[in-house]
C-alpha positions as CSV (number, residue, x, y, z in Angstrom):
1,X,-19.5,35.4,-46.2
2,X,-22.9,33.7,-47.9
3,X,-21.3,30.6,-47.0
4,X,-20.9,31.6,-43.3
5,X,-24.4,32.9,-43.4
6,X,-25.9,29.8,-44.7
7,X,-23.5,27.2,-42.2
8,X,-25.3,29.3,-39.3
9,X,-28.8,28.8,-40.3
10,X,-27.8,25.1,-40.9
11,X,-26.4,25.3,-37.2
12,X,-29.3,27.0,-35.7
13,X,-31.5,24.2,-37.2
14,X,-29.6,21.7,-35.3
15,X,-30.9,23.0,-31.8
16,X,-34.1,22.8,-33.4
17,X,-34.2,19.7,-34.4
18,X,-32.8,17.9,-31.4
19,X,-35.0,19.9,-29.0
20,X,-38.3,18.4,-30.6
21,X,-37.1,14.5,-30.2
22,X,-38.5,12.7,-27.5
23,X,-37.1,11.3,-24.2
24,X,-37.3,8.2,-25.3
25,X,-36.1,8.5,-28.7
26,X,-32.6,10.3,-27.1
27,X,-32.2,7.2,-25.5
28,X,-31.8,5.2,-27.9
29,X,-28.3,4.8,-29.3
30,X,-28.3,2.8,-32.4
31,X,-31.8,2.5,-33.6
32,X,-32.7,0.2,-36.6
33,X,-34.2,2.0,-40.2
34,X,-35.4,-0.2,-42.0
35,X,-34.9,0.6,-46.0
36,X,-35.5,-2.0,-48.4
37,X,-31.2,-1.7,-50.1
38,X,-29.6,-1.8,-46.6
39,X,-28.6,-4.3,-44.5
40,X,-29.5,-3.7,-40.8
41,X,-26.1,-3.1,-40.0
42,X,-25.3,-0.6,-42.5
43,X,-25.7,2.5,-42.2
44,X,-25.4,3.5,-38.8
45,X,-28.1,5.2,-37.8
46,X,-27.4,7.3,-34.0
47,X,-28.8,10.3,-32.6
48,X,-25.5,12.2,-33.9
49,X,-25.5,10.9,-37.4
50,X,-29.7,12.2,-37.2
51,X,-27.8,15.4,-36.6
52,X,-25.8,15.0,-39.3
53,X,-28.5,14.3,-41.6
54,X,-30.7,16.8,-40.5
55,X,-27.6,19.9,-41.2
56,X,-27.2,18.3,-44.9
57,X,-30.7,18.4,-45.4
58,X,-30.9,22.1,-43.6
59,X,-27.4,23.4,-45.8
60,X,-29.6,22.1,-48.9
61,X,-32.4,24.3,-48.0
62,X,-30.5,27.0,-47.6
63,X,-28.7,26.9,-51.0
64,X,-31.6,26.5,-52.5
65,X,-33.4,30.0,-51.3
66,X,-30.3,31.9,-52.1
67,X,-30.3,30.8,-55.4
68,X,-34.1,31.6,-55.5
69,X,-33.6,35.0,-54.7
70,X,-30.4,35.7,-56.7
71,X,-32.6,34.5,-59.9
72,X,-35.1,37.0,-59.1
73,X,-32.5,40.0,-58.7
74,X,-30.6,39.2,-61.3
75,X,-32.7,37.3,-64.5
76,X,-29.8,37.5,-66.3
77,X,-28.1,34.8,-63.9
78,X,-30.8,32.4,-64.5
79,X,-29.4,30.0,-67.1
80,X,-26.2,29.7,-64.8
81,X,-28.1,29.3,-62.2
82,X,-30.3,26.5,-63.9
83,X,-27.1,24.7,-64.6
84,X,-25.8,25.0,-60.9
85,X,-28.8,23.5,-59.5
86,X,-29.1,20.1,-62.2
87,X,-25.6,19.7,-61.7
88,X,-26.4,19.5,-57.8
89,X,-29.3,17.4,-58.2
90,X,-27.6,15.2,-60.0
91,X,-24.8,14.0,-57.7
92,X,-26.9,14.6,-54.4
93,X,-30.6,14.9,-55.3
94,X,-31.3,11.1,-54.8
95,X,-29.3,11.6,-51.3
96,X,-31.5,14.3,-49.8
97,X,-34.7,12.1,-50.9
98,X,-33.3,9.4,-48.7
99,X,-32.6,11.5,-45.8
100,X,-36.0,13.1,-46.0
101,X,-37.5,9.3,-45.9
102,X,-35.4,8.2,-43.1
103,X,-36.0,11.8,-40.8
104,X,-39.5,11.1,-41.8
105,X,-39.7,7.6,-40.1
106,X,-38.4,9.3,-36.9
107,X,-41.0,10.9,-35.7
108,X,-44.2,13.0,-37.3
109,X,-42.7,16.1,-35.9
110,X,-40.0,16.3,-38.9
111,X,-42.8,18.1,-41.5
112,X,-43.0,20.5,-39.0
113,X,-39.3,21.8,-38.2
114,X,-38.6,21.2,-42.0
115,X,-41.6,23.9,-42.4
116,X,-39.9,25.8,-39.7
117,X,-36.6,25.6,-41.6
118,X,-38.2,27.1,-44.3
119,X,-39.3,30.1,-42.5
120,X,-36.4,30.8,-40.9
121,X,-34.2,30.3,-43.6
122,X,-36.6,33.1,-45.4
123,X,-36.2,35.3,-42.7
124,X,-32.1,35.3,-41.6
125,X,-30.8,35.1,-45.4
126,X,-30.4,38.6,-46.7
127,X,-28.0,38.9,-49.9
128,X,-28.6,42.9,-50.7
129,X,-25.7,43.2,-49.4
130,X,-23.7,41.1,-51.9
131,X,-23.1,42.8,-55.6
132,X,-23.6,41.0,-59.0
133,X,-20.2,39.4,-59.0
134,X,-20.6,38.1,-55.8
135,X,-23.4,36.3,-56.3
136,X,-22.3,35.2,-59.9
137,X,-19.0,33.6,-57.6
138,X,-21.9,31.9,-55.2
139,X,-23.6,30.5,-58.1
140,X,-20.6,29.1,-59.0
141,X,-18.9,27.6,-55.9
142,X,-22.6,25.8,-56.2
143,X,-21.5,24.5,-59.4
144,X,-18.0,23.1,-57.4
145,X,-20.1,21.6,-54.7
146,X,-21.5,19.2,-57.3
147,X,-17.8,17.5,-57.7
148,X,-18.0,17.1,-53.9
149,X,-16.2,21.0,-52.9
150,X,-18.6,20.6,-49.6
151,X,-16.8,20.7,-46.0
152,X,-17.3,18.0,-43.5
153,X,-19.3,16.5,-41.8
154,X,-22.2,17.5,-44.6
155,X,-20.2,15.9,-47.7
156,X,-19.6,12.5,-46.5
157,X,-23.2,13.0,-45.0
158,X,-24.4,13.6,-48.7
159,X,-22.2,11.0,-50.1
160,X,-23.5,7.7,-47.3
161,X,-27.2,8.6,-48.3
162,X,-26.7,8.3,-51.8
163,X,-28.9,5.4,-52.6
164,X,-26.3,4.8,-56.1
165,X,-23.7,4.2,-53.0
166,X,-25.5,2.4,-50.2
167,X,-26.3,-0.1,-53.2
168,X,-22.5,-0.3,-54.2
169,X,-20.0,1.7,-52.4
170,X,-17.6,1.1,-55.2
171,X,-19.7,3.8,-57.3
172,X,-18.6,6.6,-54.9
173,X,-14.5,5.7,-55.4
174,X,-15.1,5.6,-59.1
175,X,-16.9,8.7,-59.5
176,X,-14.0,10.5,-58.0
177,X,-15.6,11.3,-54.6
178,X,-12.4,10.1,-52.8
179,X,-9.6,12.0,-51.4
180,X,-5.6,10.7,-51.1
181,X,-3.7,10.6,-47.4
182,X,-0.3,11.1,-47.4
183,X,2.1,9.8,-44.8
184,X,4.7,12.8,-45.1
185,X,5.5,13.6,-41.4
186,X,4.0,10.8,-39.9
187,X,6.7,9.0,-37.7
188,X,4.4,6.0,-37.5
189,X,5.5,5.1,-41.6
190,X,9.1,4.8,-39.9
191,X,10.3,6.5,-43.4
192,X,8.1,5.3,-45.6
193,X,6.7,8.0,-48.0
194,X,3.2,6.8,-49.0
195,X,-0.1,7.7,-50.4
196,X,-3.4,5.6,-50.8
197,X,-7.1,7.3,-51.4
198,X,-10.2,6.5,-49.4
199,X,-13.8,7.3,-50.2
200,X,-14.7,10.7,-49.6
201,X,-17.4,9.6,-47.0
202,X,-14.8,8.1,-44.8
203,X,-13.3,9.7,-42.1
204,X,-9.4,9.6,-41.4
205,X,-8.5,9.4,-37.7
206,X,-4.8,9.0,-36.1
207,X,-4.2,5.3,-35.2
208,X,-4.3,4.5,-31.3
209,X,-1.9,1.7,-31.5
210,X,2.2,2.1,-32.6
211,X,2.5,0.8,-35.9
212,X,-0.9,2.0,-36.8
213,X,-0.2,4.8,-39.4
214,X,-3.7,6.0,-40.1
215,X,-7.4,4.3,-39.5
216,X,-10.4,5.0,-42.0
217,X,-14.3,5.0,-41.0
218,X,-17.0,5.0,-43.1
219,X,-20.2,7.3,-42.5
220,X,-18.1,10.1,-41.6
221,X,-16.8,7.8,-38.8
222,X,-19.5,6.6,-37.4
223,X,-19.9,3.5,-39.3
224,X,-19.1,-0.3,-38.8
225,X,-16.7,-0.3,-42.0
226,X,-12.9,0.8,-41.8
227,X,-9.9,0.5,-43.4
228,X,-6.0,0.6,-41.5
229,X,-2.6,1.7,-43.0
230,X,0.0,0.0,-40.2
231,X,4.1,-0.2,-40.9
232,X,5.7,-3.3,-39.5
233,X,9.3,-3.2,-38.8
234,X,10.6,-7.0,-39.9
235,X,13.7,-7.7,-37.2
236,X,16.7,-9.4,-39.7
237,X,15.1,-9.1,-42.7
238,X,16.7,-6.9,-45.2
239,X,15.0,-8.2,-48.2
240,X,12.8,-10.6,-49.0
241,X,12.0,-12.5,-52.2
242,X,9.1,-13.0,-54.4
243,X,9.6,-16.8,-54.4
244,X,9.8,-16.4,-50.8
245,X,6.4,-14.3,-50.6
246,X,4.5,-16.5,-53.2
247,X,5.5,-19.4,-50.4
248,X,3.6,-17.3,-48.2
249,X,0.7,-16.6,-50.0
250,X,-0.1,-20.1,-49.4
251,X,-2.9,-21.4,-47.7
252,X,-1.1,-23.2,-44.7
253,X,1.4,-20.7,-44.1
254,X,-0.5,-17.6,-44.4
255,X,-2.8,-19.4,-41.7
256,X,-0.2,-19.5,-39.6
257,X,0.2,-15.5,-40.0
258,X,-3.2,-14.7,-38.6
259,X,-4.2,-13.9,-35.1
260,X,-5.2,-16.8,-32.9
261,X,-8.8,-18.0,-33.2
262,X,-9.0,-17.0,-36.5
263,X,-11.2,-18.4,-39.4
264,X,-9.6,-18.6,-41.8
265,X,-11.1,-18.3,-45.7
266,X,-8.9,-17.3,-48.5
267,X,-5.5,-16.3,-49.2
268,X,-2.8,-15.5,-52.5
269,X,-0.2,-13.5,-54.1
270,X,-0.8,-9.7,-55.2
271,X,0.8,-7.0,-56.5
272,X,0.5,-3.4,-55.5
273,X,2.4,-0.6,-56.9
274,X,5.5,-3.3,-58.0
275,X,5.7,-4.6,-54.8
276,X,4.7,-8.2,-54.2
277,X,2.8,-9.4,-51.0
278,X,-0.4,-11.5,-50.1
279,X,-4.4,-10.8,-49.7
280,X,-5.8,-12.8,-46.4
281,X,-9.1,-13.2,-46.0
282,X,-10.4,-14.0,-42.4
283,X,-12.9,-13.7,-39.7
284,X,-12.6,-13.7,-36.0
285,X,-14.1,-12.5,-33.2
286,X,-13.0,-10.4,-30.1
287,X,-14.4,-9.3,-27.1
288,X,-14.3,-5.7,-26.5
289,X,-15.8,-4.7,-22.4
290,X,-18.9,-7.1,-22.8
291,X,-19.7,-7.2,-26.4
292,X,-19.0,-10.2,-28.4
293,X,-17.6,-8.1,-31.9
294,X,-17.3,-9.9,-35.1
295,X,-14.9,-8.8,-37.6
296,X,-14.6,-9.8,-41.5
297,X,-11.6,-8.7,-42.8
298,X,-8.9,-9.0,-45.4
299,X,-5.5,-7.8,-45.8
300,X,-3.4,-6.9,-48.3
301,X,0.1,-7.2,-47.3
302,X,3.0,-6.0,-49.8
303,X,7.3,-6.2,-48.3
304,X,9.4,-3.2,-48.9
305,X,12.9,-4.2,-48.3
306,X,12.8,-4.7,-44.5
307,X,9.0,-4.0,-43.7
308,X,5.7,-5.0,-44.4
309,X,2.7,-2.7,-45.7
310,X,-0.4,-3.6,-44.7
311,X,-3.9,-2.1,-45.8
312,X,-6.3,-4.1,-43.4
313,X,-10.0,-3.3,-44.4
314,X,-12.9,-5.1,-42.6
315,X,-16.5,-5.3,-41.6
316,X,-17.7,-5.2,-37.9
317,X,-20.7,-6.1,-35.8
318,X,-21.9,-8.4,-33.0
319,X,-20.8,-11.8,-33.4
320,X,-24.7,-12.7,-33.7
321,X,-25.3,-10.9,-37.1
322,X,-22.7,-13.1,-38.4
323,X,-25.3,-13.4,-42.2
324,X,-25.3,-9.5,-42.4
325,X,-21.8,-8.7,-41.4
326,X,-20.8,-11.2,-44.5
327,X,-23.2,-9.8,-46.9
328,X,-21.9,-6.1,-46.3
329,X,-18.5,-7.4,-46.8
330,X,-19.1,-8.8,-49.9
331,X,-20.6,-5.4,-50.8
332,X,-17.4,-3.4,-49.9
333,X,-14.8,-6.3,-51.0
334,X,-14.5,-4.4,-54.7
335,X,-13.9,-1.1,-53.0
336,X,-11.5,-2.4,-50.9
337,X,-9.6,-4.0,-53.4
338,X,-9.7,-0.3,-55.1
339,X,-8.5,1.2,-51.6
340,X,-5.4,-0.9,-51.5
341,X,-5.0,-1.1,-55.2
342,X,-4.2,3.1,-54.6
343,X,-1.4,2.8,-52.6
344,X,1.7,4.1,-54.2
345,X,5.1,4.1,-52.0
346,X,6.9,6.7,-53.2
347,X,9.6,5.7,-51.2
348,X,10.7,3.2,-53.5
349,X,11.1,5.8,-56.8
């Protein structure tokens, strides 16, 4: 109940907050913030993920004054609750800092409603309700929400901002913010039982094409970095050899492999969970309505005897930001090799 209590303030706060931007600034869908560790094209920054921010940074607020005022009805609570609170700082103090800066750059209104906050948060949460053990349990799902036990969309929120991350977004897989997807069910794996983990800031959507399993987005799904699962199906092929993959792997015949117009830059031979398949790396660029869309990507194809796996993870923007879509590509490409390093095909035990 504290926790519905505190996802409604957080809620309410949203109206807030949007009602006090400008026309102007609604119009704009994709506005730049400049911050000295990332590139222009990463993070997103849109009027939704503004809202996003905006409930982390409200949820935080919240926690913050109910812990206040369990510490002053029950003393006895206050080493746990001291603990709670470092161990919170720790994993996501640095990301409220950031979002505070960035909000701040927005307009000069944001002191304001985050005053406002304040005061209303004082004013709706009221825990006499709640006895000793209750609040002891609050103070201690606090504790959890340190290891990343937060719901969407305010966890992966939490988890882009943190400036440890936006640096290298390797640090967020290691530190065991990811979570594992698991094909069970899924008709798209065409009987393939599989699991592979993804960052916990990324967003798993159902693939829009057939052989699409599952697609990834970073920044909760709004931003220009993804990963895809898809199953292919390989017509009179019921096994194929390592020789015969390690043939592949090589630089004129995996060329021939990629999409027309491709540019070609590196390819080999891997291993992932036994299985043995090739890493391509390419760019190429597509039009998509009247945008000219760039896309740095490499894939990581293993055979399982009569289909291929493939874990495709790229980098996207307009084709004219060619510098910056490499140089966040370069900052995810140990990540990704994490992300398809995970999969496991059960399938195969």
């Amino acid at each position: 109940m504290i926790n519905n209590k505190l996802f409604a303030i957080c809620f309410s706060f949203l109206i807030t907050f949007c009602s006090c931007q400008t026309k102007e600034e609604n119009q704009i869908e994709n506005p730049v913030q400049e911050f000295d560790t990332i590139s222009k094209i990463e993070p997103v920054i849109n009027n939704t993920v503004i809202t996003e921010m905006s409930q982390a940074y409200g949820f935080k607020i919240g926690q913050d004054y109910s812990l206040e005022i369990i510490e002053k009805k029950y003393p006895d609570l206050k080493p746990k609750i001291q603990i709670a609170k470092l161990k919170f700082e720790k994993s996501f103090g640095n990301s409220i800092s950031t979002i505070d800066s960035i909000l701040s750059s927005k307009g000069a209104e944001w002191l304001k409603i985050k005053q406002q906050l304040k005061d209303q948060v004082k004013s709706s949460v009221n825990l006499s309700g709640y006895n000793f053990e209750q609040l002891q349990d609050f103070v201690s799902s606090v504790e959890s929400r340190a290891n990343g036990d937060i719901p969407n969309p305010i966890i992966g929120t939490l988890l882009t901002f943190n400036t440890n991350y936006l640096k290298n977004p390797t640090y967020e897989f290691t530190d065991g913010f990811k979570y594992r997807f698991k094909s069970t069910g899924n008709l798209k794996a065409k009987n393939v039982d599989f699991h592979i983990d993804l960052p916990k800031s990324w967003l798993s959507k159902e693939g829009n094409r057939p052989n699409i399993v599952q697609k990834f987005v970073s920044q909760n799904g709004h931003g220009l970095v993804m990963a895809l699962v898809l199953i292919l199906e390989l017509p009179g092929v019921s096994n194929i050899s390592e020789e015969d993959i390690k043939e592949l792997s090589q630089k004129e015949e995996s060329k021939e492999m990629l999409p027309k117009n491709s540019q070609f830059i590196n390819s080999g031979f891997i291993k992932i969970d036994g299985l043995p398949g090739i890493f391509q790396e390419y760019k190429i660029s597509q039009t998509q309505i009247d945008n000219e869309v760039l896309m740095h990507t490499v894939n990581y194809n293993v055979y399982y005897r009569n289909k291929m796996i493939s874990v495709q993870c790229s980098v996207s923007s307009t084709s004219d930001d060619e510098k910056n879509t490499d140089s966040v590509f370069n900052k995810y490409k140990e990540l990704f090799k994490l992300i398809a390093g995970s999969l496991v095909v059960q399938s195969q035990w």
